[in-house]
Structures are given as C-alpha cells and as structure tokens.
DRENPA-3360 file (N, C-alpha, C; in nm, 2 decimals, always signed):
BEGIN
1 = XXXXXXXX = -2.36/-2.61/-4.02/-2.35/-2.47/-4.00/-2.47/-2.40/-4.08 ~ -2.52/-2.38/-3.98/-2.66/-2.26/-4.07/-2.63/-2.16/-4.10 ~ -2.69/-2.10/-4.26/-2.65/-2.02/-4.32/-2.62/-1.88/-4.30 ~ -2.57/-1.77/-4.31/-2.59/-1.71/-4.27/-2.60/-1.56/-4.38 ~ -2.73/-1.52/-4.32/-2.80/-1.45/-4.41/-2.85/-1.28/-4.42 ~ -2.84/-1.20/-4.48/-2.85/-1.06/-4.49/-2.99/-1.01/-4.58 ~ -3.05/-1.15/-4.64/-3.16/-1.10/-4.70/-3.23/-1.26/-4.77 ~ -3.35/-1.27/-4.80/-3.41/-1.42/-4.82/-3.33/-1.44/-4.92;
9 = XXXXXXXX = -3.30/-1.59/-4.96/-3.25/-1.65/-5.04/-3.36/-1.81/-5.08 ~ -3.34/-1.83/-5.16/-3.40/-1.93/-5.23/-3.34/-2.04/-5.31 ~ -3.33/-2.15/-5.25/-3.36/-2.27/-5.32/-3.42/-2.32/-5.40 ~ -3.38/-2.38/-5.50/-3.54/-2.43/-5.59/-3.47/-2.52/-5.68 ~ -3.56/-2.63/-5.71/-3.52/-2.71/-5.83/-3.65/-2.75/-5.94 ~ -3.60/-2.78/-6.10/-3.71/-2.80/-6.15/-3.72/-2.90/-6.25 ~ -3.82/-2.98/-6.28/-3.87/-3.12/-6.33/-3.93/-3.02/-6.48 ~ -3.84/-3.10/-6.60/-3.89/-3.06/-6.69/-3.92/-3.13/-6.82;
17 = XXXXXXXX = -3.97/-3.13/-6.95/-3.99/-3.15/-7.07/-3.88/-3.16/-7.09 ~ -3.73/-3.13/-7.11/-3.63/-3.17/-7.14/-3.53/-3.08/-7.11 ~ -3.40/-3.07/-7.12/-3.28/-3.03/-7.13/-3.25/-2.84/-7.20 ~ -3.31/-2.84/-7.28/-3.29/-2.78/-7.37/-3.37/-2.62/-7.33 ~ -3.26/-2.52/-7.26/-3.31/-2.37/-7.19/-3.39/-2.33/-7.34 ~ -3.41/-2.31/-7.44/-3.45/-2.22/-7.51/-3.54/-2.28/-7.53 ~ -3.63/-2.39/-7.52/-3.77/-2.46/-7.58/-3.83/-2.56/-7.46 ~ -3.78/-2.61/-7.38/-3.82/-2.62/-7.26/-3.91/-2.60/-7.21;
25 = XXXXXXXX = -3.99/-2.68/-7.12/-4.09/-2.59/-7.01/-4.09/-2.71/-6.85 ~ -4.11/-2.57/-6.76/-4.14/-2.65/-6.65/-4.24/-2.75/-6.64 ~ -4.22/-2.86/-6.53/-4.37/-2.91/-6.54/-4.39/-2.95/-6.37 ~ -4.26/-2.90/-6.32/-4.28/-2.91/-6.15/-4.19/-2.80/-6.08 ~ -4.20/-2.70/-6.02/-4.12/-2.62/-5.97/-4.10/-2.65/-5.78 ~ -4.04/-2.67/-5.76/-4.03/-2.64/-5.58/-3.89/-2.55/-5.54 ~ -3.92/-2.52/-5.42/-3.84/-2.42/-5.36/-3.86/-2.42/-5.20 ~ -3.78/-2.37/-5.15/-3.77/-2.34/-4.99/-3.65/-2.20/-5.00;
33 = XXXXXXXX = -3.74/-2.14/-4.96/-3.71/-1.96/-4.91/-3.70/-1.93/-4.77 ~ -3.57/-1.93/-4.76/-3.51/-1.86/-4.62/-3.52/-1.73/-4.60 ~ -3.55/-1.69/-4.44/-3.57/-1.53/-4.39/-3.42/-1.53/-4.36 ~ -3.37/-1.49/-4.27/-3.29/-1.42/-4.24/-3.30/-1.42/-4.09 ~ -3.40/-1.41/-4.02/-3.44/-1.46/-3.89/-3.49/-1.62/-3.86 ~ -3.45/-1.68/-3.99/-3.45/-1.82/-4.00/-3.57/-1.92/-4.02 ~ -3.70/-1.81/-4.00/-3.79/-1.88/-4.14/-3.83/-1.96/-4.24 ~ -3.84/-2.02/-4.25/-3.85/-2.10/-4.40/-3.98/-2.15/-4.42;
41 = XXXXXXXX = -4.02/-2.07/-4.58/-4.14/-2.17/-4.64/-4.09/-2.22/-4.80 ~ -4.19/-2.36/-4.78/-4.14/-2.45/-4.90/-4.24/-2.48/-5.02 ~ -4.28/-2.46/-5.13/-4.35/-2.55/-5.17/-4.37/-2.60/-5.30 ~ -4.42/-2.66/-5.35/-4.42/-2.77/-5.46/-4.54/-2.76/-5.55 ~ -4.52/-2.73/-5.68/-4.62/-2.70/-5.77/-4.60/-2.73/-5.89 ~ -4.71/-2.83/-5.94/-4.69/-2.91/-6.06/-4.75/-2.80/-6.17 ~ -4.69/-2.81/-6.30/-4.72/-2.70/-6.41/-4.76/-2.78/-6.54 ~ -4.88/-2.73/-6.61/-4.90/-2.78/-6.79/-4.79/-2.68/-6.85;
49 = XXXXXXXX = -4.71/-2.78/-6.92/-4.62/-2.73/-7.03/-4.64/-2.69/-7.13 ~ -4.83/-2.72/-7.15/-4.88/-2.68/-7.27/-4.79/-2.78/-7.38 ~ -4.77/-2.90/-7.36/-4.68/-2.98/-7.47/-4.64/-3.11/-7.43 ~ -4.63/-3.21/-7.49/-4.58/-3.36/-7.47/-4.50/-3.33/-7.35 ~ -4.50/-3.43/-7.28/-4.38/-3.43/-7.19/-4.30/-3.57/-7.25 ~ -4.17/-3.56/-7.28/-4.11/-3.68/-7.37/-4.10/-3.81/-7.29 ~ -4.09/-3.92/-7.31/-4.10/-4.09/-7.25/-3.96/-4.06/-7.16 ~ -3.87/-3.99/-7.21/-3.73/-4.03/-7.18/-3.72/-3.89/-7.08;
57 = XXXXXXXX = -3.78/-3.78/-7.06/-3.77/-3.68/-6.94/-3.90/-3.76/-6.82 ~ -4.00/-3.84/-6.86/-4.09/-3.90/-6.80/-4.01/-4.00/-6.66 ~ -3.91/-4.05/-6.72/-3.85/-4.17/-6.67/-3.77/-4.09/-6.61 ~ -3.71/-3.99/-6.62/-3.63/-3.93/-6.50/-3.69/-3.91/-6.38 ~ -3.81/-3.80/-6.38/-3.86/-3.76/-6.28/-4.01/-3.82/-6.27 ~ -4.03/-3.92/-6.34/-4.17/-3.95/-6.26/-4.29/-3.89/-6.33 ~ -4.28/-3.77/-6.41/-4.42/-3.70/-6.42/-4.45/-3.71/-6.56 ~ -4.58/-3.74/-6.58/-4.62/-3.78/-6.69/-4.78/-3.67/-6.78;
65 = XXXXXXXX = -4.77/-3.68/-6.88/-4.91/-3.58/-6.95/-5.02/-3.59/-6.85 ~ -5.05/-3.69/-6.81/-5.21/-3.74/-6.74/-5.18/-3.62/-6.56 ~ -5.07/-3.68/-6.55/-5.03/-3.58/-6.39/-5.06/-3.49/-6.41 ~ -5.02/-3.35/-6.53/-5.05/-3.22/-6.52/-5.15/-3.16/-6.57 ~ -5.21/-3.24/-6.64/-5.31/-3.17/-6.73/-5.44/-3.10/-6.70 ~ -5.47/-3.13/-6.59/-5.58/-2.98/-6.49/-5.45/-2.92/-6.46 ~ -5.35/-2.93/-6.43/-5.26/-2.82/-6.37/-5.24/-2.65/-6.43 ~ -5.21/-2.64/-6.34/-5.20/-2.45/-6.39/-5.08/-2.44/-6.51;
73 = XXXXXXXX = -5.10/-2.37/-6.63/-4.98/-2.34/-6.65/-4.86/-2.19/-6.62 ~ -4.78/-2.25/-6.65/-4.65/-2.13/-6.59/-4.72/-1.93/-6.56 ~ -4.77/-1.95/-6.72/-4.84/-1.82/-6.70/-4.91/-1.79/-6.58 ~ -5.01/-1.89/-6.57/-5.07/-1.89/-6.48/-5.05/-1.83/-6.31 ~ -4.92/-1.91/-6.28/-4.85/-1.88/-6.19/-4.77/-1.78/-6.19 ~ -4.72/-1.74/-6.31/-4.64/-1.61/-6.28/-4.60/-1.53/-6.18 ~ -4.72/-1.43/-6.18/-4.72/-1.28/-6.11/-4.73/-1.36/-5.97 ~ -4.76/-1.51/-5.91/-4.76/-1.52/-5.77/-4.62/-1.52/-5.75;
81 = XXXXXXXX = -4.54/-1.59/-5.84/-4.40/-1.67/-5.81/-4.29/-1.51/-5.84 ~ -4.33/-1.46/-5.88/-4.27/-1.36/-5.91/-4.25/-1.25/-5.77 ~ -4.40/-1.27/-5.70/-4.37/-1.22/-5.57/-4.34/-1.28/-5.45 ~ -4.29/-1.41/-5.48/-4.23/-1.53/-5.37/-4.04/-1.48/-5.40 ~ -4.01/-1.46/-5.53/-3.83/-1.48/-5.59/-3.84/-1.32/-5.59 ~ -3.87/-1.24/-5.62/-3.84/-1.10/-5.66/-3.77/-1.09/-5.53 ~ -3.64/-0.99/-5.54/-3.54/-0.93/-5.44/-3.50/-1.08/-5.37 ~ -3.49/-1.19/-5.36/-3.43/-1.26/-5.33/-3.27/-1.32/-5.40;
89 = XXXXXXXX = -3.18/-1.42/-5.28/-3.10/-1.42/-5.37/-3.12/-1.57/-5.43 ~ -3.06/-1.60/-5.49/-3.06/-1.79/-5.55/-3.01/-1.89/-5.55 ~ -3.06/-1.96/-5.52/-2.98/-2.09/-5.52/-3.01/-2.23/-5.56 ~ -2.92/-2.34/-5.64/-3.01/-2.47/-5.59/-2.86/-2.54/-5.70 ~ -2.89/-2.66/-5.73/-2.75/-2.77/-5.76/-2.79/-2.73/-5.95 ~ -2.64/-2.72/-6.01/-2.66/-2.70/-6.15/-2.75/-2.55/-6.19 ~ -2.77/-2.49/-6.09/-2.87/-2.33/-6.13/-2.83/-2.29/-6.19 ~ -2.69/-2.21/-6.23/-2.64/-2.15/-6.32/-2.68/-2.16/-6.45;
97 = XXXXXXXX = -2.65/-2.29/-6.45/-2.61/-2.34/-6.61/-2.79/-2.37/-6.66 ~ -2.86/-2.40/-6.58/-3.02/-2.47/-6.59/-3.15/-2.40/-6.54 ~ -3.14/-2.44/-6.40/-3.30/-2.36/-6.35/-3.25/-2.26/-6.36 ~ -3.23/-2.15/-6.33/-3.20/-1.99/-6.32/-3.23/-1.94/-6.54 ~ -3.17/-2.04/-6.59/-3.21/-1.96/-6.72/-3.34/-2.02/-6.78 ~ -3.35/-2.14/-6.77/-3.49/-2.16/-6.79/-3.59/-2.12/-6.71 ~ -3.62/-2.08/-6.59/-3.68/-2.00/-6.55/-3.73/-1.89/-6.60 ~ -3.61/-1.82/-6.62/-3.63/-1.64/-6.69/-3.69/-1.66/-6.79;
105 = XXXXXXXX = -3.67/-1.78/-6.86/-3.75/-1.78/-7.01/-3.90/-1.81/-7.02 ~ -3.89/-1.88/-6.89/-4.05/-1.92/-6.88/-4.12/-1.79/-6.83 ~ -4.02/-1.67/-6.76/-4.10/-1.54/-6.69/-4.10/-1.48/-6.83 ~ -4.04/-1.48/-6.95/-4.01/-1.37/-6.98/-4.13/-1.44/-7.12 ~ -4.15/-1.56/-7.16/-4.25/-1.61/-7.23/-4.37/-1.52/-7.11 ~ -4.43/-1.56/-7.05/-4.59/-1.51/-6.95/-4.57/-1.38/-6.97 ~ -4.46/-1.31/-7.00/-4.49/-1.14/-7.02/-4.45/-1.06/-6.88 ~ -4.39/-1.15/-6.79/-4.34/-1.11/-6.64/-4.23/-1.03/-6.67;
113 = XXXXXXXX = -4.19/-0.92/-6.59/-4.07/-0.89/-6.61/-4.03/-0.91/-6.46 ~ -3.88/-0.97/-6.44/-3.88/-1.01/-6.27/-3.70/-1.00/-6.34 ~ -3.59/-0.94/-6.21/-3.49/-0.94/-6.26/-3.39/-1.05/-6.23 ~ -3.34/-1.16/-6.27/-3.31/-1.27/-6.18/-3.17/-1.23/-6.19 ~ -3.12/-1.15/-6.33/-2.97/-1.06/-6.34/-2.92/-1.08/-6.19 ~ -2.94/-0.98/-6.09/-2.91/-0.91/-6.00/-2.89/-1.01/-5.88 ~ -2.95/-1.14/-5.83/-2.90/-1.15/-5.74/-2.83/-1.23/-5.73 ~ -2.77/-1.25/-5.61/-2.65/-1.35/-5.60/-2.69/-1.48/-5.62;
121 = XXXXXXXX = -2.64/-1.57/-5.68/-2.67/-1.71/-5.73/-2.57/-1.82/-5.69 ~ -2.55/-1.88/-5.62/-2.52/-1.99/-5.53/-2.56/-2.11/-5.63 ~ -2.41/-2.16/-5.66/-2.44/-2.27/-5.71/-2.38/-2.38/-5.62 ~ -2.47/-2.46/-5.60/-2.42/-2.60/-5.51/-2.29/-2.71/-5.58 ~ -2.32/-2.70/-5.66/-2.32/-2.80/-5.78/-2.16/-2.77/-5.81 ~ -2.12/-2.57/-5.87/-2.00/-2.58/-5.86/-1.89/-2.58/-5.75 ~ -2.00/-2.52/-5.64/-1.87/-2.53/-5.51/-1.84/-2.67/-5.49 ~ -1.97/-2.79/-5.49/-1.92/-2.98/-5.47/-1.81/-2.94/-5.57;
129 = XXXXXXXX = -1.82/-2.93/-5.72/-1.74/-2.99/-5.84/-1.59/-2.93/-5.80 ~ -1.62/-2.84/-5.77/-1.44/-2.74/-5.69/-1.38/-2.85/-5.65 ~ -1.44/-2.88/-5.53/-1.42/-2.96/-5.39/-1.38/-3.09/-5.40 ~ -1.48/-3.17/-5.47/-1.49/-3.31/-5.47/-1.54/-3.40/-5.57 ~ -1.59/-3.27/-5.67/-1.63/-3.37/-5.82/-1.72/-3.49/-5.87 ~ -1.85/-3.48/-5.77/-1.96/-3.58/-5.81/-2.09/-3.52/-5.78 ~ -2.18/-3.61/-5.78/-2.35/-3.58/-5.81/-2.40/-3.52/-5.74 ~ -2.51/-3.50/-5.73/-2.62/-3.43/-5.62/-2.64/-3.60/-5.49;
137 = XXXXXXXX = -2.65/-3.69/-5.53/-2.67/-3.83/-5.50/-2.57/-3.83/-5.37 ~ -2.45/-3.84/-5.43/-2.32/-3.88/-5.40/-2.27/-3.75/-5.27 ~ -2.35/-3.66/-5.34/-2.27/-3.53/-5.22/-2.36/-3.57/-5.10 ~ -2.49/-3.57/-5.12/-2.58/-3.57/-5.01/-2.50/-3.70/-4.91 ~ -2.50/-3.81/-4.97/-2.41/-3.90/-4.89/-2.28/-3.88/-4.84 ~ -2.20/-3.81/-4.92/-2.06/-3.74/-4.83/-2.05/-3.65/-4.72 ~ -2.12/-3.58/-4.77/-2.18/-3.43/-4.72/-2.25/-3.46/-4.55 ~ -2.36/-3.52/-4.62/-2.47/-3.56/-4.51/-2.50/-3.70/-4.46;
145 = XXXXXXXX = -2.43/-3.80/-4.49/-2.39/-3.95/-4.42/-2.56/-3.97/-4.44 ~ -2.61/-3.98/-4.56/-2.77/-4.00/-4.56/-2.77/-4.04/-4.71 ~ -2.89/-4.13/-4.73/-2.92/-4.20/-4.89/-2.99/-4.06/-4.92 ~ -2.97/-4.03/-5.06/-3.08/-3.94/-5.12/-3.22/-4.05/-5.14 ~ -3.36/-4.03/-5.07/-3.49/-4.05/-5.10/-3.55/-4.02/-5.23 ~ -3.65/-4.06/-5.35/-3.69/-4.00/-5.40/-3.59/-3.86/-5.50 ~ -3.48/-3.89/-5.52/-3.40/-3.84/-5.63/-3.47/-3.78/-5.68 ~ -3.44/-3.71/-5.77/-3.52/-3.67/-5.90/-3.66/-3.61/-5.88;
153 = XXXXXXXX = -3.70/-3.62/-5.73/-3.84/-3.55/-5.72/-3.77/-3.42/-5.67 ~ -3.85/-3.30/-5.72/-3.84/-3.19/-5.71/-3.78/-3.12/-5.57 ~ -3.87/-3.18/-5.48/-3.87/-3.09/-5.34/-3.74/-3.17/-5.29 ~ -3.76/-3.34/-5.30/-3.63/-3.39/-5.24/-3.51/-3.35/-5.27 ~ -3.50/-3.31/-5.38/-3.32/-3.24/-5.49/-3.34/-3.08/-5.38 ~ -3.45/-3.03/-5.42/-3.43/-2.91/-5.33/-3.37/-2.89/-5.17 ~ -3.42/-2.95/-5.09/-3.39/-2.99/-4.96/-3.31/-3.01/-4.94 ~ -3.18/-3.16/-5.01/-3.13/-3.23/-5.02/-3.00/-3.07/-5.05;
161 = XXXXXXXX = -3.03/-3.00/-5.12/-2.92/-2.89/-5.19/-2.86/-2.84/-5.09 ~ -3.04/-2.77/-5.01/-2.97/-2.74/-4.92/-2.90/-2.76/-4.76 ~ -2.93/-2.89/-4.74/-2.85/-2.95/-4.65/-2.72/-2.97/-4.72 ~ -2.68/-3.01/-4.84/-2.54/-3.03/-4.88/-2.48/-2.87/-4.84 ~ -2.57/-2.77/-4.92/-2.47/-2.67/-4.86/-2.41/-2.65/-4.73 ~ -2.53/-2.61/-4.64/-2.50/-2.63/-4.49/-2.37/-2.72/-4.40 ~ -2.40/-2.86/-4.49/-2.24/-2.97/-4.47/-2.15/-2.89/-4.48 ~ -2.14/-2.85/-4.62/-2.04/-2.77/-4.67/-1.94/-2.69/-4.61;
169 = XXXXXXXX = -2.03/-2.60/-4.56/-2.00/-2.50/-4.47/-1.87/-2.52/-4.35 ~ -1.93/-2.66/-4.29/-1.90/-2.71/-4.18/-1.80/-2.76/-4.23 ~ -1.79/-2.87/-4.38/-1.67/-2.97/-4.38/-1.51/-2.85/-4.44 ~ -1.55/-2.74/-4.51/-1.45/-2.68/-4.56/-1.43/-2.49/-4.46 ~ -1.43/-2.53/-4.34/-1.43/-2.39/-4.28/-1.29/-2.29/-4.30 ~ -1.22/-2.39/-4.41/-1.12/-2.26/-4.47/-1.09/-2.20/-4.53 ~ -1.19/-2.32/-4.63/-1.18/-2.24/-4.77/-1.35/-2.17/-4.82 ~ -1.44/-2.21/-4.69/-1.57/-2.15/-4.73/-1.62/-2.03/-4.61;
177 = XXXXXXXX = -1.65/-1.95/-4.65/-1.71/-1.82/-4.60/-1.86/-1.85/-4.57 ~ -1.92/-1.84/-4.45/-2.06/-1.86/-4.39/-2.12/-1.69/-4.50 ~ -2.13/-1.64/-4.60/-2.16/-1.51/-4.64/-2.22/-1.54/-4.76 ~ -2.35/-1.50/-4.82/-2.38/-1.56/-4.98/-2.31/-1.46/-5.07 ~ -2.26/-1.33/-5.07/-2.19/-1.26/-5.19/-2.08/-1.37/-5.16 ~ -2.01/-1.43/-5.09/-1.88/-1.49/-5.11/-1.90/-1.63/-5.16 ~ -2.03/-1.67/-5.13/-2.07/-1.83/-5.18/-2.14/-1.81/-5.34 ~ -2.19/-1.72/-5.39/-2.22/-1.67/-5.51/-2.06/-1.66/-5.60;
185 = XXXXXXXX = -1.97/-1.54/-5.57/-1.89/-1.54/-5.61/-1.80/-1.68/-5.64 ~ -1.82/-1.76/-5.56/-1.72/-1.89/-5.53/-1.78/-2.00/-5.63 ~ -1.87/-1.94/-5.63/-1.99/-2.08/-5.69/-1.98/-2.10/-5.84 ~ -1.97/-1.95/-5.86/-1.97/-1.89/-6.04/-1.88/-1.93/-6.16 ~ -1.83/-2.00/-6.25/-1.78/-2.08/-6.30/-1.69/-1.95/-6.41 ~ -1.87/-1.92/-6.49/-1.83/-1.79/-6.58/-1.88/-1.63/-6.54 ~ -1.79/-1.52/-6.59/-1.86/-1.42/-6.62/-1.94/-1.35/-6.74 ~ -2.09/-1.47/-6.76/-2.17/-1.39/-6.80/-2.27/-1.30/-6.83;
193 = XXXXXXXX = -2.27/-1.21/-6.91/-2.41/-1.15/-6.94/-2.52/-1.16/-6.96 ~ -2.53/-1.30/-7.05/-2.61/-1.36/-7.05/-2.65/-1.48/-7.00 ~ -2.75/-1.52/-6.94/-2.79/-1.68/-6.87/-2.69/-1.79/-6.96 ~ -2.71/-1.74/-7.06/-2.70/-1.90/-7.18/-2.57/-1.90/-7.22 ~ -2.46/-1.77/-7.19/-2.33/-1.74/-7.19/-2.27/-1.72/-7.33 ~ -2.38/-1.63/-7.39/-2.37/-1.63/-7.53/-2.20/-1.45/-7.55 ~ -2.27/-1.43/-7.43/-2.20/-1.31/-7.42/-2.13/-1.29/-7.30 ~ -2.01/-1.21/-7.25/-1.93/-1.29/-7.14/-1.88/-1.10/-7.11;
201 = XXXXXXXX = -1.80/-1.11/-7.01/-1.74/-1.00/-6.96/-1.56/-1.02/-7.00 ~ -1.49/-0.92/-7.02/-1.38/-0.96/-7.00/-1.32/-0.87/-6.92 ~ -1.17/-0.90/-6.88/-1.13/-0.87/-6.82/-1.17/-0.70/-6.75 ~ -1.14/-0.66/-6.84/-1.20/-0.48/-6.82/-1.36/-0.47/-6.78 ~ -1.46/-0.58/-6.79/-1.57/-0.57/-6.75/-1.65/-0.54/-6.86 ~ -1.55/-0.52/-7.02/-1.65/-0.50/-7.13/-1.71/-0.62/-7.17 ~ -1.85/-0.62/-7.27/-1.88/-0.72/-7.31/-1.84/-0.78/-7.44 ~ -1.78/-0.89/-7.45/-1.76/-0.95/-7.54/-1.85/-1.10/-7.66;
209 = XXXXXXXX = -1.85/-1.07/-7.77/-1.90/-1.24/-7.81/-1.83/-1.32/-7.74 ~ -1.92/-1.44/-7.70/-1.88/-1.53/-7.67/-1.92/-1.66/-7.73 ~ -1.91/-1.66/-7.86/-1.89/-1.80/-7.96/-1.87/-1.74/-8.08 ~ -1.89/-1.85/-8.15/-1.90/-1.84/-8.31/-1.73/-1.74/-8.33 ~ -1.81/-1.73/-8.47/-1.70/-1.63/-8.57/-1.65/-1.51/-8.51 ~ -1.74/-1.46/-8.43/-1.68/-1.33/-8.34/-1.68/-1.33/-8.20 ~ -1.62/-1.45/-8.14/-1.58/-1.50/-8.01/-1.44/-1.43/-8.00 ~ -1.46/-1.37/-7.85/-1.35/-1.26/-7.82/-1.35/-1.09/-7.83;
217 = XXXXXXXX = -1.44/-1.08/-7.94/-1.42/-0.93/-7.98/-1.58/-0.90/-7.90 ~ -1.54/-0.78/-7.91/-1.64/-0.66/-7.82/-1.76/-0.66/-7.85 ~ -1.84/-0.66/-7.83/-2.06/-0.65/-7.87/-2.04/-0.58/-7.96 ~ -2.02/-0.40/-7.85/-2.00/-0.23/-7.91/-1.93/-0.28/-8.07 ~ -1.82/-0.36/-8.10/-1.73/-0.34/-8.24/-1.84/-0.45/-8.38 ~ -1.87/-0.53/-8.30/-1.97/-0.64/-8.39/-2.09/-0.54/-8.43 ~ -2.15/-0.51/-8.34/-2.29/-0.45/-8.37/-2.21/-0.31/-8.48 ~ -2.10/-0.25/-8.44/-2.08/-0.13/-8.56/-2.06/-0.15/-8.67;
225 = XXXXXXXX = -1.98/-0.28/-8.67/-1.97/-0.32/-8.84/-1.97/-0.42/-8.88 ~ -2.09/-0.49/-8.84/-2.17/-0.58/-8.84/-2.31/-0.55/-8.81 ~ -2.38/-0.49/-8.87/-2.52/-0.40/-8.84/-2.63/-0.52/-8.84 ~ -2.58/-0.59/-8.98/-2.69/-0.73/-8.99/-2.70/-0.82/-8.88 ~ -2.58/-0.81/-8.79/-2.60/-0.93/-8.67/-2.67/-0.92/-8.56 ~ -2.75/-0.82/-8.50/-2.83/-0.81/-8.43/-2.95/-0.87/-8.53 ~ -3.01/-0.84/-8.65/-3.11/-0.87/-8.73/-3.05/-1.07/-8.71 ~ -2.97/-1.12/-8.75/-2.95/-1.23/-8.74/-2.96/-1.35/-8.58;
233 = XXXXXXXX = -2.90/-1.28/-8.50/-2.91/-1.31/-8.35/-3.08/-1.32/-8.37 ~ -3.16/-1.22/-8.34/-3.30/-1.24/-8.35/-3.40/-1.36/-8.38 ~ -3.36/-1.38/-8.51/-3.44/-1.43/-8.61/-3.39/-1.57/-8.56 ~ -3.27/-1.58/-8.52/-3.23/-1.77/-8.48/-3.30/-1.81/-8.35 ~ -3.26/-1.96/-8.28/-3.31/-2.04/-8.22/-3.22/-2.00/-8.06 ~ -3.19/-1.82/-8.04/-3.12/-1.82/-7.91/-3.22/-1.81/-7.79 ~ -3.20/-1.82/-7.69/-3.28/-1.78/-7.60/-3.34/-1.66/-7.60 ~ -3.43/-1.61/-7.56/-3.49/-1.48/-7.55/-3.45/-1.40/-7.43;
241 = XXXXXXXX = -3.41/-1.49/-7.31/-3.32/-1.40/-7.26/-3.19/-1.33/-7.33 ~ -3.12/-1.43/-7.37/-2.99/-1.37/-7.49/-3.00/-1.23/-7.54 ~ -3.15/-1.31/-7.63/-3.18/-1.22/-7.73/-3.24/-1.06/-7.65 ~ -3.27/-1.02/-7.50/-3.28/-0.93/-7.46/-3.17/-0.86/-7.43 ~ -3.04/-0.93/-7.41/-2.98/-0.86/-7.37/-2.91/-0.81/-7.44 ~ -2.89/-0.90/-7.58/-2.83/-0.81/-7.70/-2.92/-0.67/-7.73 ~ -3.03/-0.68/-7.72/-3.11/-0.55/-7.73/-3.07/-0.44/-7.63 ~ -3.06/-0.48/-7.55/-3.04/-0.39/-7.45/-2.87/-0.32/-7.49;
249 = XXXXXXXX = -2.78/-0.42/-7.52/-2.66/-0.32/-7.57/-2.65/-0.27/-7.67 ~ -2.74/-0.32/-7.77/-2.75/-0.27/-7.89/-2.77/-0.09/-7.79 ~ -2.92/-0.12/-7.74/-3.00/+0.01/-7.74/-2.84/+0.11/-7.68 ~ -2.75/+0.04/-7.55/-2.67/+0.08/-7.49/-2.52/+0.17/-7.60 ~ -2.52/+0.12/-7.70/-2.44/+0.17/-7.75/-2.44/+0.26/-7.86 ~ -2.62/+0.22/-7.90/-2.64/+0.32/-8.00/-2.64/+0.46/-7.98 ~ -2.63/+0.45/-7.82/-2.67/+0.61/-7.72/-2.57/+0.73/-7.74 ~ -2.46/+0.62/-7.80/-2.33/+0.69/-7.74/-2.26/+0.75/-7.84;
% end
C-alpha cells in the first residue's frame, strides 16, 4: 500500500562516529523524500566528522577516515539540507530515539536554525516493535519476503524502511491508518519536549523533569526554587538541543 500523503515526507538514515546524540557526528546521511503526487528523490552524501571515526563504528558501516576526508563537512552542507527537510514530515527505523536528535545537533552545531520540533515523525522501528518485536534485517524479510542487501549502508536501511512501512500498511489494515498524523502518533513511544527526553509532557500537557532528583515535578516549580539549575543544566554534558529548550522555558516562564 502506498503511502498516503498531504505533504512531503522524508526518510533518512545515518552512518556515524558512534552512538552517542550529544558528541556524535555524521559521516554518511541519505534520504528519499516523497511528494505527495508521488515523486521521489533520493540521495546519499558522505560527511568529514572533523574527528576519528572509531575501529568499532568502522566495522558496522563500512566507512573509514581515508573515505571522508575530501568530503564536505556537515556545516558545509547545512543550509542545502536544510532546504531539502524544512516543512517536511519524518521518518526512518530508530528516528526518534537517534537520527532526528542527532541531526538537530549537527544543525544546531553549523549555526542552522531548521525546526525538526514540529513535524510529524514516523518511527518504523516503533510501529515493527508494537507489532512484532525485531530488527530492521528481520522486518525487511517478514514484511517484504526479501534479504536485506548491504545492511548497514545508509541508502540500503533507508529504502529498506521504507518499503517495510508500505508492507506494513498492507499486513495490519486494522490496526494501521494509510495517514502520517496517525502513523506519527502510533509510532511515538514518549511525550517529549525534548529529542533526548530530558523533559517530557504530562498529562495536562505541562512540562515536567524527566530524570534525576527532580523527575516528575514541573520545569516552571524547579527553575523557581531552584535558580542554580538552569546555570547547572548548561554547563554539563546535555545535548544542546536539551539545553535550548530549557532556555526557551526558562525565557517562557520568566514572562509570566
């Protein structure tokens, strides 16, 4: 079942220096972007991380120092990729939790401002895990009666995502909606504010901490009597997206 669409959406997966959203860097991005009149362009672009790429992220995907090193880096590409994803919605296997916040950190390192907040985000990864509970490997073969090729290469995981979705579509027509607000919504695990889920919504839609010592209680009550914790949040090893959005409720509540 082909998708069905109200505005471009995007696929993308990405080959990196390691694991880790707050220090991370890309070093391969691909994507395939759907129109809506059914469209699609795809493509594949290797990045300098400006940094070791480790033996043990090497051996996952294949890409090594010597591969990138004329390559552009992230900055570099910015302001183009910014006008390929801006107003689109998202999608690709594990996005939530991975590409989608390391991304933002790599736009928001180059000085880009691009809002990834806002659109709907389709995760592949949680609707399989709902459903059926295994890999990107494993779905492609349930899903799509086909070997995954080339794993771990960028454009293949991307492709591959979105033909699983499309299966999807077709294998669960009771419990899945052909609509992306309803495959976004379905896909979504947590309600957070922030990428890295340092900060969460509750029930009423207010923001709450979401770890440590002040997990549960409200931003607005932490930041009032707790003045030094915005100064502390800063200065540590959070993401900078995090750390923008604590600014932003800071600024949000000091208004009031």
């Amino acid at each position: 079942m082909k998708l069905n669409l109200t505005k471009p959406i995007i696929f993308f997966d990405l080959e990196t220096t390691g694991i880790d959203v707050a220090t991370d860097r890309i070093v391969e991005l691909s994507f395939v972007r759907l129109e809506p009149n059914g469209n699609r362009q795809s493509m594949t672009m290797r990045l300098n991380p400006e940094r070791h790429i480790p033996a043990e992220a090497s051996a996952v995907h294949g890409i090594y120092d010597a591969d990138v090193q004329d390559c552009p880096t992230f900055r570099d590409k910015a302001e183009e990729l910014k006008g390929i994803f801006d107003g689109c919605d998202l999608a690709g296997f594990n996005s939530n939790r991975f590409d989608i916040p390391l991304l933002a950190e790599e736009f928001i390192r180059a000085g880009v401002a691009i809002d990834l907040n806002s659109p709907r985000r389709v995760d592949v990864q949680n609707i399989y895990h709902k459903l059926e509970q295994r890999t990107l490997i494993a779905a492609y073969k349930f899903y799509c009666n086909k070997d995954l090729e080339n794993a771990h290469s960028a454009l293949a995981d991307t492709e591959a995502t979105l033909e699983v979705l499309e299966a999807q579509l077709d294998h669960y027509p009771e419990d899945l909606e052909n609509d992306i607000d309803f495959l976004a919504k379905y896909s979504s695990r947590d309600n957070f504010v922030d990428f890295a889920g340092r900060f969460a919504y509750n029930e009423k839609g207010e923001e709450i901490v979401n770890f440590g010592k002040h997990k549960g209680r409200l931003v607005k009550d932490v930041l009032r009597v707790e003045p030094s914790y915005y100064n502390w949040m800063m200065q540590s090893d959070f993401t900078m997206n995090t750390k923008q959005v604590l600014t932003r409720l800071r600024y949000k509540y000091s208004t009031k």
